[in-house]
C-alpha positions in Angstrom: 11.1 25.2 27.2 7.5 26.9 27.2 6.8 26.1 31.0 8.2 27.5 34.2 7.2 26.6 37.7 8.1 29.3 40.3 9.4 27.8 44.1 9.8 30.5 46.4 12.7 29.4 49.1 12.4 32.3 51.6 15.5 31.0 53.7 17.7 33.6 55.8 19.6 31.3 58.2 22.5 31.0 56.1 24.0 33.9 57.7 23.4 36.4 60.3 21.6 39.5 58.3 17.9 38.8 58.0 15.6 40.1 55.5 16.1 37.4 53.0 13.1 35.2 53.7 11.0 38.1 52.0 13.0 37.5 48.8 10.5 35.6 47.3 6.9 37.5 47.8 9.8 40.8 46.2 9.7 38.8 42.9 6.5 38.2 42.8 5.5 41.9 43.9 8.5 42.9 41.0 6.3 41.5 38.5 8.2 38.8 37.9 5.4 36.0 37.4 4.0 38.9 35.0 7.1 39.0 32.8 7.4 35.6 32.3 3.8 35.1 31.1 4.3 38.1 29.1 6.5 36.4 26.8 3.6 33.4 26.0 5.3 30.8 28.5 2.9 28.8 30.4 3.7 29.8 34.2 2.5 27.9 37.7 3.7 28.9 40.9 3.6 26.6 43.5 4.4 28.8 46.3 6.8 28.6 48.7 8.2 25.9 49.7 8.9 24.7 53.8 11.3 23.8 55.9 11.3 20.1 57.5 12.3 20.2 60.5 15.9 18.5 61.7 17.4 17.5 64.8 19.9 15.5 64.2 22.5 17.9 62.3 25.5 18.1 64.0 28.9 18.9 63.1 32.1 18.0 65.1 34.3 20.5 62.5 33.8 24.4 62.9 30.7 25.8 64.0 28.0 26.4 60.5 25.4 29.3 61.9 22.1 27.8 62.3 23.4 24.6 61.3 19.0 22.5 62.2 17.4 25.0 60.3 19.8 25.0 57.3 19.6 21.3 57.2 16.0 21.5 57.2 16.1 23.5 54.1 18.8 21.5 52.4 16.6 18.5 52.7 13.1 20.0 51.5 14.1 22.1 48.7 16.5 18.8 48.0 13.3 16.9 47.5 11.3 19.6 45.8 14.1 19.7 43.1 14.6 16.2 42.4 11.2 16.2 41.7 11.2 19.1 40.0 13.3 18.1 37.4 11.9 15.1 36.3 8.8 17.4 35.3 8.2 19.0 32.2 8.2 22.5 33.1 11.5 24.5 34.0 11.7 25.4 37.8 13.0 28.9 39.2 13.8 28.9 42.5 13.2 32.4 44.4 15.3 32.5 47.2 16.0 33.6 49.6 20.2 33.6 50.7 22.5 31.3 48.8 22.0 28.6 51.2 18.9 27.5 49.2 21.2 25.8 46.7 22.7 23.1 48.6 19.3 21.8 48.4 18.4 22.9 44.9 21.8 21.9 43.1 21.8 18.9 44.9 18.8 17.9 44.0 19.1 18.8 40.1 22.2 16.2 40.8 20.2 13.9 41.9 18.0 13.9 38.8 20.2 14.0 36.7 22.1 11.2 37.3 19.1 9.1 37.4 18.7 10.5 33.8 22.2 9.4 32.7 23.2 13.0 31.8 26.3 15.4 33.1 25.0 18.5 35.1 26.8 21.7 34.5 26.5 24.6 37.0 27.0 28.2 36.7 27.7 30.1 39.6 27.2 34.1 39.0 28.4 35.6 41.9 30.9 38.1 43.7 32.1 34.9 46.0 32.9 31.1 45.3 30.7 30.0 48.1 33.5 27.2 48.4 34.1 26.6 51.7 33.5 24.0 54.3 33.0 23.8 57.7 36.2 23.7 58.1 37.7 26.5 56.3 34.5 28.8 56.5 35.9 31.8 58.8 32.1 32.4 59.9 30.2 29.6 59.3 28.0 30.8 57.7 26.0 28.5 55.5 25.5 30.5 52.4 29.3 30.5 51.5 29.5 26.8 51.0 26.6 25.4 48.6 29.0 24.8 45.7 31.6 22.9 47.9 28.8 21.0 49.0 27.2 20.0 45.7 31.2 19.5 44.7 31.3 16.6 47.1 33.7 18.5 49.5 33.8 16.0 52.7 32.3 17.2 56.1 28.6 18.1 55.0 27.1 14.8 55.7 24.6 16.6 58.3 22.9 18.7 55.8 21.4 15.8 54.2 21.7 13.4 57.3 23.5 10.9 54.7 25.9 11.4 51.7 24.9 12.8 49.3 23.4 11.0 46.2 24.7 12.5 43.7 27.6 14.8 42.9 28.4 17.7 40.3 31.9 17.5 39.1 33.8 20.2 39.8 35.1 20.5 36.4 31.6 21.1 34.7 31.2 24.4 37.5 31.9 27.7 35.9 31.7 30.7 38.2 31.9 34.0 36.9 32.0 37.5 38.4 34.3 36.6 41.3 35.6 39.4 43.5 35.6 38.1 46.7 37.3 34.5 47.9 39.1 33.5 51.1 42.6 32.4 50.7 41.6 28.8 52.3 38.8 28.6 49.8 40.5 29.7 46.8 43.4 27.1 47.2 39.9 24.6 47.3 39.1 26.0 44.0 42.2 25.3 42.2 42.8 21.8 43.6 39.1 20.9 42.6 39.7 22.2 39.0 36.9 24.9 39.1 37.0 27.0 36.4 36.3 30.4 38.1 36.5 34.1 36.2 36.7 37.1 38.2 35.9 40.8 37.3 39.7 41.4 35.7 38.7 38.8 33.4 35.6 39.8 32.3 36.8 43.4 32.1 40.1 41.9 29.7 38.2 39.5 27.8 34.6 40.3 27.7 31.3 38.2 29.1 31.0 36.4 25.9 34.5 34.9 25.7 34.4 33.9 29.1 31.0 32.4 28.7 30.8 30.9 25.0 33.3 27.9 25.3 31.7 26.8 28.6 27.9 26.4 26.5 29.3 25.0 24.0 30.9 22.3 26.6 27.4 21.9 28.2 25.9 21.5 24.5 28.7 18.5 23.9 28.8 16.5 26.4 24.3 16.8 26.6 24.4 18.0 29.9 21.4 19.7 31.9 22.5 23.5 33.1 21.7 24.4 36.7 22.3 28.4 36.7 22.7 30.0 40.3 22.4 34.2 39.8 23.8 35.8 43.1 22.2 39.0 43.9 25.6 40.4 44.4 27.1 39.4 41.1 25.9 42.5 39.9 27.3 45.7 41.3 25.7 47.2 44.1 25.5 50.7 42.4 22.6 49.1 40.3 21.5 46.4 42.6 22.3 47.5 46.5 19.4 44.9 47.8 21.5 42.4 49.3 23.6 42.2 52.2 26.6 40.8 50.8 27.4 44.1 48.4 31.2 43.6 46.8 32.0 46.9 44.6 33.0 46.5 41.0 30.1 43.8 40.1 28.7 43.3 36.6 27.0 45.9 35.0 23.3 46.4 33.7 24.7 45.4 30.1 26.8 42.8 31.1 24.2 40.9 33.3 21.9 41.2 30.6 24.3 39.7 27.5 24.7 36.7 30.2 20.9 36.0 30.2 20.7 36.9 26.7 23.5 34.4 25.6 21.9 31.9 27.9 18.6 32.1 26.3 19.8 31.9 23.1 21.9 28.7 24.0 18.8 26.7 25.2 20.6 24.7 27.4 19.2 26.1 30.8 17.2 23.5 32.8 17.4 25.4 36.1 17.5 28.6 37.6 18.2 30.1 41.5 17.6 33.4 41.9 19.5 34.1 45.6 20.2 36.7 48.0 17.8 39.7 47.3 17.2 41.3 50.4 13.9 43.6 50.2 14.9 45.1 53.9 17.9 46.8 52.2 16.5 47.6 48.9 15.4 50.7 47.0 12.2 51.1 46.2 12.3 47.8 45.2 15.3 48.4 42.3 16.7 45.4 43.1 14.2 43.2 42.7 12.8 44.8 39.3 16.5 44.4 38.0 16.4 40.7 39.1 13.0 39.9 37.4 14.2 42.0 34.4 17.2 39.8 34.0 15.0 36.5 34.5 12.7 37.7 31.6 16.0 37.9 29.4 16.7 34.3 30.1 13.4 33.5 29.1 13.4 35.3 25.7 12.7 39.1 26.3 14.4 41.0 23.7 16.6 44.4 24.5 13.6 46.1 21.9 11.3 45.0 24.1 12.4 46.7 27.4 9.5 48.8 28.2 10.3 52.0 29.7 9.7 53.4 33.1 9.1 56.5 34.7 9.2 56.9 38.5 
C-alpha cells in the first residue's frame, strides 16, 4: 500500500509513569513522517487524536488505574480505527502507552468483520498484556489490550457495551516475551495464543518463528493488525520507555521483523506504543522506532543513511 495516514494517540493513563502522551510529537520530531515520504508513499497526518470523555465506566472486579479516562480513549481511537480501515490509505497509530490498542485493535475488528475477512494480530512485546481486571496485580490498563480485543469477559466498561467484534485468539502471535504473570500466562495457554519468548527466538531464529504465522495470514486472507511495543526491543538500544525488560530483541532482529513484514505485504495496521521521550536519550529511542517503521514500509538495509552525532 502507497498511502499512510499517521494518528497520534498521546495516552499515559494506562499506568502510573507519565511521559507517554509526548510519544507522538517524538515521532514526528524523529523524522518519522520524513522517512516514510522518503520512500515515495503518499503520507497525511491527521494529528492527534482526543479523548471523549466517559463517566459511566465502572468496574465491580479489581480496581483498572484511571479506569474514565482509559475508557475515553478506548472509545475514540475505537471509532477513529473503524474508520480508518475502511479507507484506502494504511493508518499508524503513534502512541502513546499500550493502552491505545484496546481502542485500535478493537476497532480494526470491527472493520473487519464488516468486511467478511479474519484479523490476525501481532503483538511484539516484552509482556503479553493479557490480563483482566481481575487477574491484573496493578491494574494498570496497558497490560490488558490483547485480553480485551480476545474477548476476555469483564471489560464491558471500556466500550460501555460489548464489544462488536472479536479477534480470535488463535490468529494472535506474540513474540519477544520476557515478562508474564503466572495468572496471565495460564490465560494464554487456555486461549490458545501462540506466544514466542526470547529463548525461542535465540534457539530458532526471528524468521522461523515468524514465517509460518504470514503464511497463515496470507491463507486464510486475513488483514494484519501489528502492535510494536517499545520494550520489545532491549533497553540497551532502546531505554525510552518505562517498562524496560533486559534481554529484548536486538537492532538486527527488530529490523529482519519489519523487513519480513514488508516483504510479506500483508500489514494493514500498525501501533507504535510505549515510547516515553521523558526517559529517553537524546531522542535514540525514538529515531530507532521511526527507523524500524521505515523498514516496514520498504527502506532497504543499503539504504540506512549514516549518522554522526
Amino acid at each position: 500500500m502507497d498511502k499512510i495516514v499517521l494518528l497520534g494517540a498521546p495516552v499515559e493513563a494506562g499506568n502510573h509513569q507519565r511521559g507517554c502522551l509526548m510519544g507522538p510529537d517524538a515521532y514526528r520530531s524523529a523524522g518519522l513522517p520524513e522517512n516514510l515520504a522518503a520512500l515515495g508513499l503518499n503520507l497525511r497526518d491527521l494529528g492527534n487524536a482526543e479523548p471523549l470523555t466517559v463517566v459511566d465506566a465502572r468496574s465491580p472486579i479489581g480496581k483498572p488505574f484511571e479506569l474514565q479516562k482509559v475508557a475515553g480513549w478506548t472509545r475514540s481511537l475505537f471509532a477513529h480505527a473503524r474508520t480508518l480501515a475502511q479507507g484506502d490509505a494504511l493508518p499508524v497509530y503513534l502512541g502513546g502507552d499500550h493502552s491505545m490498542s484496546l481502542g485500535t485493535v478493537s476497532g480494526h475488528a470491527a472493520a473487519a468483520q464488516e468486511a467478511g475477512r479474519p484479523l490476525f494480530v501481532l503483538w511484539l512485546d516484552a509482556h503479553a498484556d493479557f490480563n483482566t481486571f481481575e487477574t491484573s496485580e496493578t491494574g494498570h490498563l496497558h497490560g490488558m489490550p490483547l485480553a480485551y480485543a480476545c474477548g476476555l469477559p469483564g471489560f464491558e466498561p471500556l466500550l460501555g457495551e460489548s464489544l462488536v467484534a472479536t479477534v480470535d485468539p488463535g490468529r494472535v502471535c506474540i513474540l519477544g516475551l520476557r515478562s508474564v504473570d503466572r495468572s496471565e500466562g495460564r490465560l494464554l495457554r487456555d486461549a490458545g495464543v501462540e506466544a514466542h519468548d526470547m529463548r525461542a527466538i535465540d534457539e530458532a531464529g526471528v524468521e522461523r518463528l515468524l514465517e509460518p504465522f504470514l503464511e497463515r495470514v496470507a491463507t486464510e486472507g486475513g488483514y494484519l493488525h501489528v502492535s510494536l511495543d517499545v520494550d520489545f526491543l532491549d533497553p540497551v538500544i532502546a531505554p525510552g520507555v518505562g517498562t524496560t525488560v533486559p534481554g529484548g530483541a536486538t537492532f538486527r532482529e527488530a529490523h529482519l521483523v519489519m523487513e519480513m513484514l514488508h516483504d510479506s505485504g500483508l500489514v494493514s495496521s500498525l501501533d507504535l506504543a510505549e515510547l516515553n521521550p521523558f526517559l529517553d536519550e537524546r531522542g535514540r529511542t525514538a529515531r530507532l522506532m521511526s527507523d524500524l517503521t521505515a523498514s516496514l514500509f520498504g527502506r532497504r538495509v543499503l539504504d540506512r543513511p549514516t549518522r554522526s552525532y
